[in-house]
N, C-alpha and C positions, 0 to 999 in steps of 0.2 A: 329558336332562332328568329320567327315573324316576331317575336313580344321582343327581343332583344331590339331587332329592325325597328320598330314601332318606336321603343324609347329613345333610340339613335335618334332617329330622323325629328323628335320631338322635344330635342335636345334635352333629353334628363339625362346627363352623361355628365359625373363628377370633372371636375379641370384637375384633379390631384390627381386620379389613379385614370383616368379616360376610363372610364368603366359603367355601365349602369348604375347610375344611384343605388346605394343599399343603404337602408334607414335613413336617408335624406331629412339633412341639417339646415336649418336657414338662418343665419345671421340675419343684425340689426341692419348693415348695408344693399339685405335681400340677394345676396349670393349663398347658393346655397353648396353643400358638400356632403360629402360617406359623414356619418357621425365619425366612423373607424378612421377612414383619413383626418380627416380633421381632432382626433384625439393625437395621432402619429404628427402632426404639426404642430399642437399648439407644444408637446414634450417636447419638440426640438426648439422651443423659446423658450429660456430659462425669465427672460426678464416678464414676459409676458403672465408665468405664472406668480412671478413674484406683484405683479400689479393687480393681481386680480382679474384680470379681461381674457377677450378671446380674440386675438388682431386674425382677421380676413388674409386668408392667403391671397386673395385678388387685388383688392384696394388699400388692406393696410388699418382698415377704421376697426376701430377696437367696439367691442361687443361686451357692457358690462353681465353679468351672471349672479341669478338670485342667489345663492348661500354661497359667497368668497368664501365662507373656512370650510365648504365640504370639499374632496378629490375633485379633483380635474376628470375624473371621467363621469361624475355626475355631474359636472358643468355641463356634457355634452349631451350627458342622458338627459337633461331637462330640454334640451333645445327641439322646436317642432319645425314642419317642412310649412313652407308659405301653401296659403289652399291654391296657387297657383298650383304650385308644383305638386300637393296632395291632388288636386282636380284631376291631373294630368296621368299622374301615378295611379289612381284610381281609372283611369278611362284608359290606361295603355300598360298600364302596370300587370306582372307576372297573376296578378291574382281575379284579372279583366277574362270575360268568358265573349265566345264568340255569340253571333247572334243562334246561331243554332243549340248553344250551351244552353240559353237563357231558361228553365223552366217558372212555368206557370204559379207565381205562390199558392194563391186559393188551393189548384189542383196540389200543390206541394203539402199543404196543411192538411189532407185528404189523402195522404197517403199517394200520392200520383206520380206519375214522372211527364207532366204532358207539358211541349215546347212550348214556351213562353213567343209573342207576334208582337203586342205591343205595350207600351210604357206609359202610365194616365200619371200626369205631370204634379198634378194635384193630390193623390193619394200617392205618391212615389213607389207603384208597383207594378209590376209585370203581370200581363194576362194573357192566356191562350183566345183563341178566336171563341170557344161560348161562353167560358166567363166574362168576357169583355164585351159578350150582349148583355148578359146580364147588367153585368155594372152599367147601360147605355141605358136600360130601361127602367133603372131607380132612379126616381124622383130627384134625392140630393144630391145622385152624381152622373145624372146626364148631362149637365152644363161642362163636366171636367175636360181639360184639352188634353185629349188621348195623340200620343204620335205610334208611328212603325216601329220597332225598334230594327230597323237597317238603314232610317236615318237619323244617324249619329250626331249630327251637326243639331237638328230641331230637338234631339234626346235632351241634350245639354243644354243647346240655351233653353228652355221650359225645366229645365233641373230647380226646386226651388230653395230659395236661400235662408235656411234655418241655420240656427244660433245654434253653436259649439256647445255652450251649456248649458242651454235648454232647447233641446233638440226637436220637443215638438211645438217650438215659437220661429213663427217666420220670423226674419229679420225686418225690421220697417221701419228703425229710425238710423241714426248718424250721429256720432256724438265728434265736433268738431273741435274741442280741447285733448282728447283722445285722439282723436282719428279714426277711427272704429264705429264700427258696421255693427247694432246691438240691438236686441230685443227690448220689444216694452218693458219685463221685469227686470234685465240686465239694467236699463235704463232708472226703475225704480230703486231699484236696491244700489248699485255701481255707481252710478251716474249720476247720481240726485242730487251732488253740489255741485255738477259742472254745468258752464255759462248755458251754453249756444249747443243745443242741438236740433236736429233738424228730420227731417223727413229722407227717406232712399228718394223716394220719386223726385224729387226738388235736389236731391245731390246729385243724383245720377250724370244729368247733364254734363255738372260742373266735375265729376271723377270722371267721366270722358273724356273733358276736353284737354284736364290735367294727362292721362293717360296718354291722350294723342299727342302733343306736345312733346311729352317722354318717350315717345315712340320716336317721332323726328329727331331729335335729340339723341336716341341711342340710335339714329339709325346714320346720324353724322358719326358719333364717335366709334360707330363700328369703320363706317368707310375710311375715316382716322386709322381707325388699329389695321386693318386691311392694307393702306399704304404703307404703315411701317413695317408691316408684316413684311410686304412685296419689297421692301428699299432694303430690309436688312436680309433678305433670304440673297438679291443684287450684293449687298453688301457683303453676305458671308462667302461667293463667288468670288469677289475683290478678292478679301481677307487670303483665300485659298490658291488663288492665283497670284497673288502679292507672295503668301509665304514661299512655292515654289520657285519666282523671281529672286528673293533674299535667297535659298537653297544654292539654286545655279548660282547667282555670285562668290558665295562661300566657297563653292566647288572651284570654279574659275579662280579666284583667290589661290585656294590651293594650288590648283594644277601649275598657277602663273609662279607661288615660290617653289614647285620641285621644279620648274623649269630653269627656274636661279639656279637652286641647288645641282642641276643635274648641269647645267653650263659648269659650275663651280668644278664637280665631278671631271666633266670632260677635260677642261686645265689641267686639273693636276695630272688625269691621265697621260696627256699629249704632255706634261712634264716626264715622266715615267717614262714612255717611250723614249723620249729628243732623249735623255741622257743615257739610256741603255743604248740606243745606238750607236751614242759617240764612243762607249764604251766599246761596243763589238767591232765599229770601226777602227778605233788606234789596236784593239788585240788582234783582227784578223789581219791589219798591217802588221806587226810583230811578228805572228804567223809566217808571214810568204816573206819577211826576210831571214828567219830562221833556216826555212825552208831553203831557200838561195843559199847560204852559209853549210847548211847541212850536206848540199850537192855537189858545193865544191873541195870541200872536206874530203868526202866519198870518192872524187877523181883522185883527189892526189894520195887519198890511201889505194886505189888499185895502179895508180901508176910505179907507187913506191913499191908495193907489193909485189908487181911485176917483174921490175930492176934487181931488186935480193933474189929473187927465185929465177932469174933469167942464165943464173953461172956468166955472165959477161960483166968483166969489171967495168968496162968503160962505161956501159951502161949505169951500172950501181953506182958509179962516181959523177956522172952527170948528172943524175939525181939528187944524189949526196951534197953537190955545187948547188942543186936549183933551192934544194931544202936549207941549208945554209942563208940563203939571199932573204926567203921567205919562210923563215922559221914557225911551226906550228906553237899557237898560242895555249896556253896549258893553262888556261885560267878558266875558272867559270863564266862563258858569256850567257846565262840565264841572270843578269845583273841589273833587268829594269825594275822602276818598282811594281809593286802587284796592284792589279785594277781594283777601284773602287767598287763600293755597293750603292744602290740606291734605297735610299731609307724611307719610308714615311714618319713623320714628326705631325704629333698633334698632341692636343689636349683635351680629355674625355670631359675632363669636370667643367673647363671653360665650356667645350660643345655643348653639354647637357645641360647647364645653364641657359645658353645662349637658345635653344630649343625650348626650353620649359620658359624663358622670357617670350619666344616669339610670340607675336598677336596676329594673329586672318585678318582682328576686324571686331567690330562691336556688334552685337545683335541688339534690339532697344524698340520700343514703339513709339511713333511719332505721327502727331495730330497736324492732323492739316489747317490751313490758315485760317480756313472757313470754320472751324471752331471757336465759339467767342469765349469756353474755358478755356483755349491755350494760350503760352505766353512764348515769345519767340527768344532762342538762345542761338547765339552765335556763331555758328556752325566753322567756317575759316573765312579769309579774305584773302582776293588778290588783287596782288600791287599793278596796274596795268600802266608803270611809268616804266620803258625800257631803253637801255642801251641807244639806239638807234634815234632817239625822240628829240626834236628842236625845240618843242613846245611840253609846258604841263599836261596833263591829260586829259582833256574835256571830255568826258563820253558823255553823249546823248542817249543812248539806247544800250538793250541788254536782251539778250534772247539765247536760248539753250538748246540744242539738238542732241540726238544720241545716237553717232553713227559707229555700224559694226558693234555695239556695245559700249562703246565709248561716248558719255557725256563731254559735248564742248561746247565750252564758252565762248560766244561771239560777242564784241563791243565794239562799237563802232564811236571813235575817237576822232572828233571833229577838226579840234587844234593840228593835228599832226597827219591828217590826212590818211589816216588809218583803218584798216577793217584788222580786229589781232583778235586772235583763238588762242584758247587756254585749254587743256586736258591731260589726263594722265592718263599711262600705259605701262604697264609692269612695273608698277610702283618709278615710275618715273616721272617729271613734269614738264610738259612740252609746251613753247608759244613758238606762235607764226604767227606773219601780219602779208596783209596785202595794202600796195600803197597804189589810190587810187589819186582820178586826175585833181582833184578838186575835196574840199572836208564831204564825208560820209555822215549823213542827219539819224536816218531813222531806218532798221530795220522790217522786212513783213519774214515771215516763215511762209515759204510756198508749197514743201514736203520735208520727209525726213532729213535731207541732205541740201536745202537748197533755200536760199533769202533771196531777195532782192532789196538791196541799199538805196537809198534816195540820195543823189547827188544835184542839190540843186543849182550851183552854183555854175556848170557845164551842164545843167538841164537835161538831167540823164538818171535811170533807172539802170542801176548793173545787177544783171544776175548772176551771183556768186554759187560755185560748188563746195560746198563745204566735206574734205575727204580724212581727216579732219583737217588738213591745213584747209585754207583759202584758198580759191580758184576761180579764177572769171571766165565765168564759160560768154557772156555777151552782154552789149550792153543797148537801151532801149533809151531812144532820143526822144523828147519831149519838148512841146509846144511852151510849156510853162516851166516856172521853178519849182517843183515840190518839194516840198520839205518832209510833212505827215504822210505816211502809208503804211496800207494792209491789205491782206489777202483778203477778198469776199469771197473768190473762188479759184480754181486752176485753171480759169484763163482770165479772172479780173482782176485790177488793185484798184481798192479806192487810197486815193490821194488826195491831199491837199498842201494848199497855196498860199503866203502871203499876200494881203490885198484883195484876198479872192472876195464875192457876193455872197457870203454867210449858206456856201455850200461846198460841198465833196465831188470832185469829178471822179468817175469811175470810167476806168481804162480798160483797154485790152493789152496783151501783150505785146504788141506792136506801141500802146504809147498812145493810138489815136481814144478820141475823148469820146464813149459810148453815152453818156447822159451824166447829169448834175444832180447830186441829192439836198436838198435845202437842210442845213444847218441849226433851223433857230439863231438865237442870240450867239452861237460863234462864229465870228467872224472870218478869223484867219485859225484853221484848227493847226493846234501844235503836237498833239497825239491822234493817232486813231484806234479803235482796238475793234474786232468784229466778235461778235460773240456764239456761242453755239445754235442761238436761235437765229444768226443770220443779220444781226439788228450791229447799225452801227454805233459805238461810242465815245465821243470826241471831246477833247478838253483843248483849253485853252486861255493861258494865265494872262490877260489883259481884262478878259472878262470877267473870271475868279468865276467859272462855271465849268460845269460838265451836261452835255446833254446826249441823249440817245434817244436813236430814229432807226426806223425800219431803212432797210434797202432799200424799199420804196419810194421814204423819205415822209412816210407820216411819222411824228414826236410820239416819242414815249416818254421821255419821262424828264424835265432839267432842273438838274443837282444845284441851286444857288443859296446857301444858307447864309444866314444874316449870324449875327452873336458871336460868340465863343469861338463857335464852329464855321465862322465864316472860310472860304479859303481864301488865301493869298496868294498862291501862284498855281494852279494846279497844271503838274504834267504829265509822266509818264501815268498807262491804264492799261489793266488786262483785268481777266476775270478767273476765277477758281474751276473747280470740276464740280460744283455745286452753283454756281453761275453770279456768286459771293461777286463782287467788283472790288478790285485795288487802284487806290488813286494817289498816286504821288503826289504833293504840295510843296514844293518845294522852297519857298522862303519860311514857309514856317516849322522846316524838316520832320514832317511826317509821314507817315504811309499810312492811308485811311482805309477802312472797308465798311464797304457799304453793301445790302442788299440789292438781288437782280432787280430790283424795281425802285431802286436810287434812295434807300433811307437811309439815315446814320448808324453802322452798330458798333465799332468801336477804333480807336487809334491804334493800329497794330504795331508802328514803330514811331519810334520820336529820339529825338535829338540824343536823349538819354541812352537809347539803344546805339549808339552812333552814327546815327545818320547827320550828314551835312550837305545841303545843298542838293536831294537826290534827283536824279531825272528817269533814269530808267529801270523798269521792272520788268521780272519774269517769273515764270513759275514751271519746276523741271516735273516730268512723271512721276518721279517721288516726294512731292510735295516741299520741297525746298524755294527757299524765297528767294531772289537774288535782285539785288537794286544798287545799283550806281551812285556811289557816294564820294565826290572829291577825283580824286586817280583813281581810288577804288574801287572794286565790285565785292561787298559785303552779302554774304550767302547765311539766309539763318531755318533752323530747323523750330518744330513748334513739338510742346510737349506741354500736358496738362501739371499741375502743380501739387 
């Protein structure tokens, strides 16, 4: 268990099986593996064997192999471990003795068994404490640098550097077309047409400094792999938290069509019933006048009865007269027709059709906008020109909330004086509008349920409930006309002005003006967007810039591209959940994204996609796009290709 501990901690532990190294394999790219796993790898690459090589289960880089036509398990038997990793293996490896294991050689070769103290660097051998006077008091080896052996660290470095195949040659020279650490005879014999070699002492430095370098270097690309590690272990959270979100929908789905079906149900029941009643109604009237007929039958059979069996004629003939007048009818009166049945009628083949057509719903994976491999596909559109409208539909703005479960559309429709919701509920599709005093400019989201609309024309800030219909819970009078606004916080909006001094006033919710943020080069801002760091982002299409500044009001960073990519109008802005920026252009209909630190990465939508004229964007929890195009609000979903 401590040797197992020892190689942990020392990182000899294969990436294939996490396991102590056993026969440790080093590829050409110096990653090393189990021979055993990496035989069980390269078999599952058909192509790899067919090429002849050995591709690196970590990077990929192929490792050619001296005899191609022998087995692939002698490719692997020929491969050795780097003397890193043999150094290492040796000094911590199962086959490593502790210090008190060490015995004495001299005393070993003498039959002894006496503990070995200390290690003489230069003869590379272990000595007990009188051998190691001895050795102290000869001539040729009292200059040797003897260490402890219980310090491990001075063991090793004084360990000295003798040549692989000729083991009793130091190492002392460099051969720099090889690369390679060689003895003089390796050097004679090997080496002896190559250019440039050199001396250890004289390389030393310079494989140091290279070393060190490579050390910086892996030690970025580890803090590299360490963030993706951290982002995607975040992200596999998402993924998990995401799948159970799609679940409950499904379910919700469902519950929402038995809830059809079970209304459907309860119809026909409440059919079933209304006509079994009406049924039992007109029978038990039947009944009670049967019943009435039956009882006056019954009198005038015991009266008549009476009369014959009385011996008084006068009586019998009175009778005799009455029954005359109102003669007893001899007919069947059981003569109505007979009550109906109530049936059920249906159709199994159409139902079970109609069943095995149903759909919940699609399941699918979809990439967010912040991916520069996705390409955006059209998800639906709506028409936001209605009934009610005097004017076309200018929406300025677009923004998405999702109250009770329910996703809805807010657009605020300038022309017509409109704030109008869009959403669905039991597969149904609902709009509402609220018509305010003056045109509605620009949305802010202040929580789940709640905007405030910029009305500047009556110089007024309303804050709407979104339930989902529209609601004005108040409204918030102002000194100036704003047009631009966002939340910074839940008690600020920054806003802005035509005409204003190439800055943002930030408000409270009273409206009064708490301080002024400077602008840069916009002047009059026509967007504002706040972003998760707090920082403000404002566009503004006379200038054909975008620039962003701290709440502070120190510049970060302003978007003005020259060429190609000049913009022409820019408006609406918001930013991704990766902090990606989306910037509406609207004369030259496209939707641009840009990185959190303002640079170009690619045109997410253009005219081609069907945009015209866009102004406003948004972006929902599930990563759908929505931007304001014409009357329309065009919604698109993103998927790799």
């Amino acid at each position: 268990m401590a040797t197992a501990k020892k190689l942990t901690e020392n990182h000899l532990t294969c990436v294939i099986c996490s396991e102590v190294f056993t026969d440790p394999a080093t590829l050409h790219c110096h990653h090393t593996f189990c021979k055993s796993c990496l035989l069980k790898y390269i078999n599952t690459q058909p192509e790899a064997v067919q090429a002849k090589s050995i591709p690196c289960p970590s990077c990929r880089q192929q490792t050619s192999v001296t005899n191609p036509d022998s087995p692939v398990e002698e490719w692997v038997s020929q491969l050795k471990p780097s003397h890193v990793i043999q150094g290492l293996m040796d000094d911590f490896g199962p086959g490593t003795k502790g210090v008190e294991e060490h015995l004495c050689s001299v005393c070993t070769k003498q039959g002894k068994t006496t503990p070995a103290t200390s290690w003489c660097s230069v003869c590379d051998v272990v000595y007990c404490e009188g051998c190691l006077q001895l050795h102290n008091v000869m001539p040729l080896l009292c200059d040797h640098e003897v260490a402890h052996l219980s310090d491990h660290t001075k063991t090793k470095v004084k360990r000295r550097f003798m040549c692989q195949v000729h083991r009793d040659k130091p190492i002392e020279l460099f051969c720099k077309d090889c690369k390679k650490a060689i003895c003089t005879i390796c050097c004679s014999i090997k080496h002896r047409t190559c250019k440039d070699v050199d001396t250890i002492e004289s390389m030393t430095p310079l494989v140091k400094e290279q070393l060190t370098n490579k050390i910086e270097q892996l030690r970025i690309n580890m803090a590299a792999i360490n963030n993706n590690i951290t982002w995607r272990k975040s992200t596999s959270q998402d993924v998990k938290s995401n799948s159970q979100d799609v679940k409950d929908q499904v379910i919700k789905t469902r519950e929402t069509v038995m809830c059809a079906i079970l209304r459907k149900e309860k119809l026909l029941l409440d059919a079933i019933d209304k006509a079994t009643d009406e049924q039992l109604h007109e029978l038990h009237a039947d009944i009670k006048s049967q019943e009435i007929e039956l009882q006056m039958y019954q009198q005038q059979y015991e009266f008549t009865a009476n009369a014959v069996t009385s011996n008084c004629e006068m009586d019998m003939y009175d009778v005799y007269e009455s029954m005359c007048e109102t003669s007893t009818d001899n007919r069947d009166t059981d003569n109505r027709p007979a009550a109906g049945r109530v049936v059920f009628t249906h159709d199994l083949d159409k139902l079970s059709k109609a069943v095995d057509e149903l759909q919940l719903g699609e399941v699918e994976v979809v990439h967010g906008v912040s991916d520069p491999e996705s390409s955006p596909v059209l998800h639906h559109t709506i028409d936001c020109k209605e009934a009610g409208d005097g004017k076309e539909p200018d929406l300025f703005d677009v923004t998405v909330l999702t109250v009770d479960d329910i996703k809805v559309v807010v657009v605020a429709d300038c022309e017509n004086r409109r704030l109008k919701t869009y959403y669905t509920s039991n597969f149904k599709s609902f709009y509402n509008q609220l018509l305010l005093s003056s045109e509605p400019w620009y949305i802010a989201n202040l929580c789940e349920s709640q905007i405030a609309v910029s009305v500047p024309d009556s110089q007024e800030i309303v804050i709407v409930n979104v339930t989902p219909d529209p609601v004005l819970l108040s409204t918030i009078e102002t000194s100036k006309q704003y047009y631009a606004l966002a939340c910074l916080s839940p008690s600020q909006l920054a806003a802005g002005t035509w005409r204003q001094s190439h800055s943002v006033d930030i408000l409270d919710m009273a409206g009064r003006i708490l301080r002024s943020i400077n602008t840069g080069v916009i002047r009059s801002p026509d967007y504002i967007h706040v972003t998760k760091n707090n920082n403000l982002i404002v566009s503004e299409g006379v200038v054909k810039s975008l620039v962003c500044v701290t709440s502070e009001g120190d510049a970060v960073f302003t978007y003005t591209p020259t060429g190609v990519r000049a913009l022409s109008y820019p408006r609406g802005v918001t930013t991704t959940s990766t902090g990606d920026i989306l910037l509406v252009d609207q004369s030259s209909h496209k939707l641009i994204q840009l990185t959190e630190s303002g640079q170009f990465v690619r045109d997410v939508l253009t005219q081609q996609d069907g945009l015209n004229c866009p102004l406003g964007v948004s972006l929902d929890g599930d990563g759908l796009l929505y931007v304001t195009s014409d009357r329309f609000v065009k919604v698109f979903n993103f998927y790799r290709r």
